[in-house]
N, CA, C and O atoms as a MOPAC input file, in Angstrom:
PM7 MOZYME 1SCF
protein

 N    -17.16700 1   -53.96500 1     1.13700 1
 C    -17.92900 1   -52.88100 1     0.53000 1
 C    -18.62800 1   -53.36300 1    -0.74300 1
 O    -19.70700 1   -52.84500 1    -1.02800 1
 N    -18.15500 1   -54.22400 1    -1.46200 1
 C    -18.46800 1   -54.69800 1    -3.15000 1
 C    -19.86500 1   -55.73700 1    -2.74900 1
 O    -20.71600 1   -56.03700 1    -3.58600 1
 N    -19.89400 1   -56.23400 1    -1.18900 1
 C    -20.69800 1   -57.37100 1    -1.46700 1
 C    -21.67900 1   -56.56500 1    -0.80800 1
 O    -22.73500 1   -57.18300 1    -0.66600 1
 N    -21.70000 1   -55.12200 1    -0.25000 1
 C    -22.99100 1   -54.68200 1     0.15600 1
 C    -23.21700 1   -53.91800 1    -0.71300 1
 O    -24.44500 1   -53.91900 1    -0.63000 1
 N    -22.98500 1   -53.22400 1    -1.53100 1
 C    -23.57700 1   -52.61500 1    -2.86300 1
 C    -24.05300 1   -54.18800 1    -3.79100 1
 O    -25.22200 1   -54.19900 1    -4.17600 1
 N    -23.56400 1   -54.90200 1    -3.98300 1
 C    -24.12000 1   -56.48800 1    -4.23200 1
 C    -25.51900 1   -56.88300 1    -3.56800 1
 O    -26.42100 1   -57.40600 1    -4.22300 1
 N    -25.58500 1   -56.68100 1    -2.64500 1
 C    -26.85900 1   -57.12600 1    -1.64600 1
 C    -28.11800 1   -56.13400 1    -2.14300 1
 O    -29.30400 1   -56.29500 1    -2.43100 1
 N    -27.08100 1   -54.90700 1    -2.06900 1
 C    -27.96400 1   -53.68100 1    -2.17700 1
 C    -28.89400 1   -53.74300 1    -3.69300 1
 O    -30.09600 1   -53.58800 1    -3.90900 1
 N    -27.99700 1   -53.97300 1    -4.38600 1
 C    -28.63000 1   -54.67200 1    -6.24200 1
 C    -29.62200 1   -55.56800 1    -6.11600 1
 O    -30.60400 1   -55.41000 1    -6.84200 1
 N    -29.60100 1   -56.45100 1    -5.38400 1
 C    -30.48700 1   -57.65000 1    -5.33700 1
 C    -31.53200 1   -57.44800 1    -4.31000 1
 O    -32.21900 1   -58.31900 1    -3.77500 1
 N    -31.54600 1   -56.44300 1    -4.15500 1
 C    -32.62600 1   -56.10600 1    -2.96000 1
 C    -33.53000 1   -55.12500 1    -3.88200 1
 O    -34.57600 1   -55.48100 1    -4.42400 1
 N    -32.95800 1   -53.83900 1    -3.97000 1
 C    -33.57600 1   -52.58200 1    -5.31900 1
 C    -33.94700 1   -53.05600 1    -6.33800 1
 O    -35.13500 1   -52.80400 1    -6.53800 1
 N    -33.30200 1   -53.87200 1    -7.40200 1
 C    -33.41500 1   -54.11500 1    -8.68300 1
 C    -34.61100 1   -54.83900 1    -8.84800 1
 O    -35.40500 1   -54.35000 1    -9.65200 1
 N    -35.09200 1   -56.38300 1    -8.01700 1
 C    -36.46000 1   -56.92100 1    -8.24500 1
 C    -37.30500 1   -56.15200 1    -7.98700 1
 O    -38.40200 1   -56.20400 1    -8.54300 1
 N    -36.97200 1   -55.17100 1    -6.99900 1
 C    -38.52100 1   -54.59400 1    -6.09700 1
 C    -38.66600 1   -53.40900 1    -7.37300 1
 O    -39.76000 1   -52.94800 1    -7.69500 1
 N    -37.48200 1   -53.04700 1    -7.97000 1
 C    -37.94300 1   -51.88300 1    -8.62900 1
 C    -39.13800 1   -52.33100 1    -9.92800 1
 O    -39.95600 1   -51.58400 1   -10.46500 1
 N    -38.86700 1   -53.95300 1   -10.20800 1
 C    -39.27600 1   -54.33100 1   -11.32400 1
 C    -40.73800 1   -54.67300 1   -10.66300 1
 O    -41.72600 1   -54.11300 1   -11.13900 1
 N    -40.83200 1   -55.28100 1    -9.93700 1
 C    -41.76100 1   -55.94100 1    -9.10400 1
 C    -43.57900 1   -54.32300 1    -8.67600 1
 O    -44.80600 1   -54.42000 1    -8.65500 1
 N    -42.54500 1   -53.13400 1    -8.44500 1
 C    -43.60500 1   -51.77100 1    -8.42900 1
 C    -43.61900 1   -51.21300 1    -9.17000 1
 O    -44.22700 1   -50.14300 1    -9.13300 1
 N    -42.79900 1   -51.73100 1   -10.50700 1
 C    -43.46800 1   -51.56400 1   -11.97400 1
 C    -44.48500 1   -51.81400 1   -12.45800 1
 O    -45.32600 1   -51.10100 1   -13.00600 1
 N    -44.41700 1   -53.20800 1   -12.19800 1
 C    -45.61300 1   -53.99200 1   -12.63000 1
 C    -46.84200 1   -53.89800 1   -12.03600 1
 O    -47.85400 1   -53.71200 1   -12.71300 1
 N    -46.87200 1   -54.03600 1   -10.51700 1
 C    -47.88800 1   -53.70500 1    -9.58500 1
 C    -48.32900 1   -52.20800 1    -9.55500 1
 O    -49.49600 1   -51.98100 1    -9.23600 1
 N    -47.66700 1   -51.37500 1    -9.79700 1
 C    -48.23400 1   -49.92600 1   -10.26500 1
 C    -48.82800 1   -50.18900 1   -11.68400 1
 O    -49.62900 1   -49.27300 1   -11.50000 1
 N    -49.05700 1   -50.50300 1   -12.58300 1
 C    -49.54200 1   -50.84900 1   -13.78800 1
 C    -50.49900 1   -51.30200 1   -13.34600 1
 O    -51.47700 1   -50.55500 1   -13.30300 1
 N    -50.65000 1   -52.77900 1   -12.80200 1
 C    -51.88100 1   -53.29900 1   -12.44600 1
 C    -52.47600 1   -52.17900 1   -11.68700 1
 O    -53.19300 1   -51.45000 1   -12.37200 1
 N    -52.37500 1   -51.91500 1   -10.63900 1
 C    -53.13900 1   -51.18000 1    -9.46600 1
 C    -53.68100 1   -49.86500 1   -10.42500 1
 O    -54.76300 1   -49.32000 1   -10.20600 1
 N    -52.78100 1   -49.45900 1   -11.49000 1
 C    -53.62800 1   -48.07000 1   -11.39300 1
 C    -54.44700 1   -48.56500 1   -13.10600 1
 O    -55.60900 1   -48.16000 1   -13.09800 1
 N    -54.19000 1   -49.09900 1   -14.08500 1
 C    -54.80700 1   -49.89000 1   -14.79100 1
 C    -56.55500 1   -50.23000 1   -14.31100 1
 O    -57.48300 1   -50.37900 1   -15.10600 1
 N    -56.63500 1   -50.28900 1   -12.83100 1
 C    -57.77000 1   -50.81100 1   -11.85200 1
 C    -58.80500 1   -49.71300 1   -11.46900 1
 O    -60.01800 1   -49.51400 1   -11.52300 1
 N    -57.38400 1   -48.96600 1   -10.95200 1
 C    -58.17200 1   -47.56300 1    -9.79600 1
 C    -57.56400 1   -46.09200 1   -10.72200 1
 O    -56.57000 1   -45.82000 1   -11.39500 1
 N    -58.66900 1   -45.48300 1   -10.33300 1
 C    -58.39900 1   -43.89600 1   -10.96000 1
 C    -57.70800 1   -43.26400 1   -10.54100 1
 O    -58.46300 1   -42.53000 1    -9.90400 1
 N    -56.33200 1   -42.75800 1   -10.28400 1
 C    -55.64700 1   -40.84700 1    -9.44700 1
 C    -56.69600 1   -40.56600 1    -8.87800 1
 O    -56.88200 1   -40.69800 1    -7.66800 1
 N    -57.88400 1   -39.94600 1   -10.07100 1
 C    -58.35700 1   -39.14500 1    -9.61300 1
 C    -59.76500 1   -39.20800 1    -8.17300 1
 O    -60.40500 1   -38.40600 1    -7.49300 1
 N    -59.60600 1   -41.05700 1    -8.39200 1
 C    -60.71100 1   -41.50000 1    -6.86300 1
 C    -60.18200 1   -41.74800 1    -5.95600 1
 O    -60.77900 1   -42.42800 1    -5.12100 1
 N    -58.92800 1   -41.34800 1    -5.71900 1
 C    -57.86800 1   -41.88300 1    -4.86400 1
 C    -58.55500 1   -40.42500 1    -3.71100 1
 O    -59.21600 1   -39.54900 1    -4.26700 1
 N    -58.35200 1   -40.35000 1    -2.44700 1
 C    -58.46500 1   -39.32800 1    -1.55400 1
 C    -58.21000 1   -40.06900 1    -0.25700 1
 O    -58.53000 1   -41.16600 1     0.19900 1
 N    -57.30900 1   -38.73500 1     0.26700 1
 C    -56.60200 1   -39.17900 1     1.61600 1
 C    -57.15000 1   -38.28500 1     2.89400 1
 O    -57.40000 1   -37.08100 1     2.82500 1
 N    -57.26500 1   -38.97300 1     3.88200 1
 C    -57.88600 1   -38.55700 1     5.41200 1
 C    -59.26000 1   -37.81800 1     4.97600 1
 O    -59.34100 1   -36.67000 1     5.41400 1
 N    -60.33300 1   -38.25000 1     4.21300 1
 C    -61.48500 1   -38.05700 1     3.73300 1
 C    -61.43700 1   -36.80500 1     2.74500 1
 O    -62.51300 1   -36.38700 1     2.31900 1
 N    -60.21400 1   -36.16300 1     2.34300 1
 C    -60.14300 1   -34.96000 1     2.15700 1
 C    -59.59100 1   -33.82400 1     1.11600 1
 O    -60.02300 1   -32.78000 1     0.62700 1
 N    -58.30000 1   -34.67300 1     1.04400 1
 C    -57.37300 1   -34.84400 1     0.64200 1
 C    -57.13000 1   -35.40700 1    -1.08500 1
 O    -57.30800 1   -36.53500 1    -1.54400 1
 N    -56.85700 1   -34.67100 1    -1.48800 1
 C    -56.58300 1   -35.49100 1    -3.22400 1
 C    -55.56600 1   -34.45900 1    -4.13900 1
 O    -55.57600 1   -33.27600 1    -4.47900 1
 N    -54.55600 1   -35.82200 1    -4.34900 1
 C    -53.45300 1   -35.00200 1    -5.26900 1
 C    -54.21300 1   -35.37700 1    -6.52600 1
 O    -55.30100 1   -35.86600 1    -6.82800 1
 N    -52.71600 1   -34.74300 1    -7.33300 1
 C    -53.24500 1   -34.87000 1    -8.74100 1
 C    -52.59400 1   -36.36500 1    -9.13300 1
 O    -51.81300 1   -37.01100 1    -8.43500 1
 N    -53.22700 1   -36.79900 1   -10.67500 1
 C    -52.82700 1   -37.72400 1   -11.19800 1
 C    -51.27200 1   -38.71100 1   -11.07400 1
 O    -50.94600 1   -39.89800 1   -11.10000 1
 N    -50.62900 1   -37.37700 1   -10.93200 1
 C    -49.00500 1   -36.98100 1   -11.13200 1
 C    -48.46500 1   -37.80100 1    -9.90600 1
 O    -47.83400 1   -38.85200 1    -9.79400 1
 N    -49.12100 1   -36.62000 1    -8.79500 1
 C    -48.75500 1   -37.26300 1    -7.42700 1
 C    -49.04200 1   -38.79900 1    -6.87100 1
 O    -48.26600 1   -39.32300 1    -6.07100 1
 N    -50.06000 1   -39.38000 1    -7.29700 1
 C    -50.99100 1   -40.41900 1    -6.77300 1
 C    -50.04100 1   -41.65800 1    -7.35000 1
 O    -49.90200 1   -42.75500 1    -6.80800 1
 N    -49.26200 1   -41.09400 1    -8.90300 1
 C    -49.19000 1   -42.28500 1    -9.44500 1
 C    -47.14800 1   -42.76000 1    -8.87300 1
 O    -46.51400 1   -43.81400 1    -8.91000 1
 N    -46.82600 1   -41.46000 1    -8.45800 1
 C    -45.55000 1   -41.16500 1    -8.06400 1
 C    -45.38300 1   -41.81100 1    -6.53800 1
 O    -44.58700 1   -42.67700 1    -6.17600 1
 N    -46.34300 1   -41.14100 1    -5.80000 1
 C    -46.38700 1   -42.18700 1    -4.15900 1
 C    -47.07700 1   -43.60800 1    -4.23600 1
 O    -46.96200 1   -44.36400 1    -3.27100 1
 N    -47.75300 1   -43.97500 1    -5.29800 1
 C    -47.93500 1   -45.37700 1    -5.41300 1
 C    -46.81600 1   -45.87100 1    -5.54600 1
 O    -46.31400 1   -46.65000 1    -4.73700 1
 N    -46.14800 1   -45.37000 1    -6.86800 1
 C    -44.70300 1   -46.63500 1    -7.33300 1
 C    -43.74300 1   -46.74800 1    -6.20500 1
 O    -43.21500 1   -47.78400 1    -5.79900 1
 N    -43.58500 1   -45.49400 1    -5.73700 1
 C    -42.61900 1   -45.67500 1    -3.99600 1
 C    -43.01000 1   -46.59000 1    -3.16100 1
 O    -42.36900 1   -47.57500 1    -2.79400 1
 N    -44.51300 1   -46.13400 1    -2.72800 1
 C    -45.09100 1   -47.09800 1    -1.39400 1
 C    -44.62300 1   -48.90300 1    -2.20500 1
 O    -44.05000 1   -49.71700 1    -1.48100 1
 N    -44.92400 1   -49.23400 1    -3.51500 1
 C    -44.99200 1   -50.52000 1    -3.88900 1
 C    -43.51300 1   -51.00900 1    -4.03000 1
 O    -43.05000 1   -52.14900 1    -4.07400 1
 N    -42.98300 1   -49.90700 1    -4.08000 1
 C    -41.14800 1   -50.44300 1    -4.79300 1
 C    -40.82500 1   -51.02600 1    -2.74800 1
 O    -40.60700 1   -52.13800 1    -2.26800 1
 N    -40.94100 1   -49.74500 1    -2.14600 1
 C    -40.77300 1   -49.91700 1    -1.09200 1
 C    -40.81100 1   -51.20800 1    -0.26400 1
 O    -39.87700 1   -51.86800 1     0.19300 1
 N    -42.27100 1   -51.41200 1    -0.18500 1
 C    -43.25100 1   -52.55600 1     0.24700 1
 C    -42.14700 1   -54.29200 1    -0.54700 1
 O    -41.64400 1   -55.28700 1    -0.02400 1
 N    -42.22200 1   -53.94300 1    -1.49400 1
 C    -41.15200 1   -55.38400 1    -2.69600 1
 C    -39.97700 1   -54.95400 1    -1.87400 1
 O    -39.94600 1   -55.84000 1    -1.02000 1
 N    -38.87600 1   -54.04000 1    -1.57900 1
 C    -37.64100 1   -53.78200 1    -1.17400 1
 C    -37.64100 1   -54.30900 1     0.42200 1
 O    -36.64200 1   -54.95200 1     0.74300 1
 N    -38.32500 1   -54.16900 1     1.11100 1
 C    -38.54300 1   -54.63400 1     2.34800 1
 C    -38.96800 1   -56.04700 1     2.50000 1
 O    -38.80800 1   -56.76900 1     3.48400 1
 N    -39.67000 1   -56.39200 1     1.09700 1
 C    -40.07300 1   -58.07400 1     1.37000 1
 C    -38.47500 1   -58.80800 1     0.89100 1
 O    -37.91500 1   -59.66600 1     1.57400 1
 N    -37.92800 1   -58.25900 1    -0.40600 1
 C    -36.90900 1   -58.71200 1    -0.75200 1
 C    -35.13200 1   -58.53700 1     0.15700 1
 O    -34.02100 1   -59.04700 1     0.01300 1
 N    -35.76600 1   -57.51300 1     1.08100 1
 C    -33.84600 1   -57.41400 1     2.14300 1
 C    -35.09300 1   -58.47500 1     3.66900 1
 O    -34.68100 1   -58.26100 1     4.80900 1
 N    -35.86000 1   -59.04500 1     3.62200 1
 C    -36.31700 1   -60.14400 1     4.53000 1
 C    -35.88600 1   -61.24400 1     3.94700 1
 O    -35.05500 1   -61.95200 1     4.51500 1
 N    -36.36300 1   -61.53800 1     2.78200 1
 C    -35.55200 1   -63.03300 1     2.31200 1
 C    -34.09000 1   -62.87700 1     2.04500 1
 O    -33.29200 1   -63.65300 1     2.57100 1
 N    -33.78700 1   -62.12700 1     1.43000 1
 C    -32.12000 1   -61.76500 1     1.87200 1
 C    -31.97100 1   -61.89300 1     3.14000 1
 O    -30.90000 1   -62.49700 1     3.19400 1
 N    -32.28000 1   -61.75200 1     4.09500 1
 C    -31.68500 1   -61.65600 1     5.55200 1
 C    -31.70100 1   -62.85500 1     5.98400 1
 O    -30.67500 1   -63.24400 1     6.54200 1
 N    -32.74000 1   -63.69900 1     5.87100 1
 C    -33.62000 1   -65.32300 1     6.23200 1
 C    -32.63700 1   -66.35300 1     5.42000 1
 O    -32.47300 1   -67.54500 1     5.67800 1
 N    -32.03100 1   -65.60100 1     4.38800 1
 C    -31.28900 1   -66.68600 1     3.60200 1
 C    -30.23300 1   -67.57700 1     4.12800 1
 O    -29.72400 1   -67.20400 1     5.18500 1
 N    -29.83000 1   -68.59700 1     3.64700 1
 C    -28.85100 1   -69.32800 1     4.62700 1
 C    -27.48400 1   -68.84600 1     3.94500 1
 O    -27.23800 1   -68.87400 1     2.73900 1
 N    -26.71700 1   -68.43500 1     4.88900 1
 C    -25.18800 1   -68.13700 1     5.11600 1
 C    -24.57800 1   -69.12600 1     4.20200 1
 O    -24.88100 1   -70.31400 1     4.31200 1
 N    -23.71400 1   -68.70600 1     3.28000 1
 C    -22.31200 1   -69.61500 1     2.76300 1
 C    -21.27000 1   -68.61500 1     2.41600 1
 O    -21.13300 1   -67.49000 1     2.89700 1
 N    -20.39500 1   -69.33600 1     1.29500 1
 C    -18.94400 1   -68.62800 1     0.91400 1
 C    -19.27600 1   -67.97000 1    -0.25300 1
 O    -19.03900 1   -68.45700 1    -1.35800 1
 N    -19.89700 1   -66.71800 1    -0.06100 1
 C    -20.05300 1   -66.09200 1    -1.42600 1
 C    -19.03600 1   -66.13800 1    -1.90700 1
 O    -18.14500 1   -66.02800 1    -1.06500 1
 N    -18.49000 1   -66.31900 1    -3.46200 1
 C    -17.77300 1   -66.47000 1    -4.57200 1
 C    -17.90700 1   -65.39700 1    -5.80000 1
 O    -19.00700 1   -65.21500 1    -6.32200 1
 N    -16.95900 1   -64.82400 1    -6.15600 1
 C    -17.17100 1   -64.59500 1    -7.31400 1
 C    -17.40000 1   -64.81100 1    -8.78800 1
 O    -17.67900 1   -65.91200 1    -9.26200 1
 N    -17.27900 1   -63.79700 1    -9.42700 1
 C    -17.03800 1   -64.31200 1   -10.93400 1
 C    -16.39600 1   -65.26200 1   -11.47300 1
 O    -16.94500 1   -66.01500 1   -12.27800 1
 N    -15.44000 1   -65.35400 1   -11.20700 1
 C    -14.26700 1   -66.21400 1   -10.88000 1
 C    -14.12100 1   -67.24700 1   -10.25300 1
 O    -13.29200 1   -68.13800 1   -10.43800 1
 N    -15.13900 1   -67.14400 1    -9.28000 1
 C    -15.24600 1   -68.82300 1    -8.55900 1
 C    -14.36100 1   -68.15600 1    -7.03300 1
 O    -14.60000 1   -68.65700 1    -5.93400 1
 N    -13.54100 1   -67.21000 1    -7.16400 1
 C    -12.93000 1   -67.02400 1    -6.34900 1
 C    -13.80800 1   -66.49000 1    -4.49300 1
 O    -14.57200 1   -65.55100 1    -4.27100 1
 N    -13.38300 1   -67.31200 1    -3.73600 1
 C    -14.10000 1   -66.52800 1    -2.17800 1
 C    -13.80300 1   -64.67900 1    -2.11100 1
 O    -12.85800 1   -63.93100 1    -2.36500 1
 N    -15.16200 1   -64.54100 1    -1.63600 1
 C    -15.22600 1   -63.12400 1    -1.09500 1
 C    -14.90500 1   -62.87800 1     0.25900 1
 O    -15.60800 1   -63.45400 1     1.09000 1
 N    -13.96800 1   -62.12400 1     0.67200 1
 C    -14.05900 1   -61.89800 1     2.12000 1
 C    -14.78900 1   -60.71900 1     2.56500 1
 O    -14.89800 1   -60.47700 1     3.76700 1

């Protein structure tokens, strides 16, 4: 249980930092308010800037549990040096 809340940290925590930054850039770039969806469609500032940081945290969380997954297998260890089972 400790090493998948572990995995789970190292998966959330970059991506959260990672659609920090890329929400900064991206909207730094582009306006809320030129943003419009299915030709039609337009939230407010609020909304635009709220489903960006998701879609981007998201997008980083899914790239980061792929290289987690791709990674090569060993004896995770703890703090301690000690093996995890």
């Amino acid at each position: 249980m400790k090493t998948k809340l572990r995995k789970l940290m190292w998966i959330l925590w970059p991506s959260f930092l990672v659609a920090g930054a890329t929400s900064a850039i991206v909207f730094a770039l582009v306006d809320p308010q030129d943003v419009v969806f299915l030709d039609h469609l337009q939230g407010s500032r609020q909304l635009v800037y709220s489903l960006g940081f998701f879609v981007f945290w998201l997008m980083a969380a899914l790239s980061s549990a792929l290289t987690l997954q791709m990674a090569p297998r060993g004896i995770e260890l703890d703090e301690f040096g000690e093996p995890i089972e």
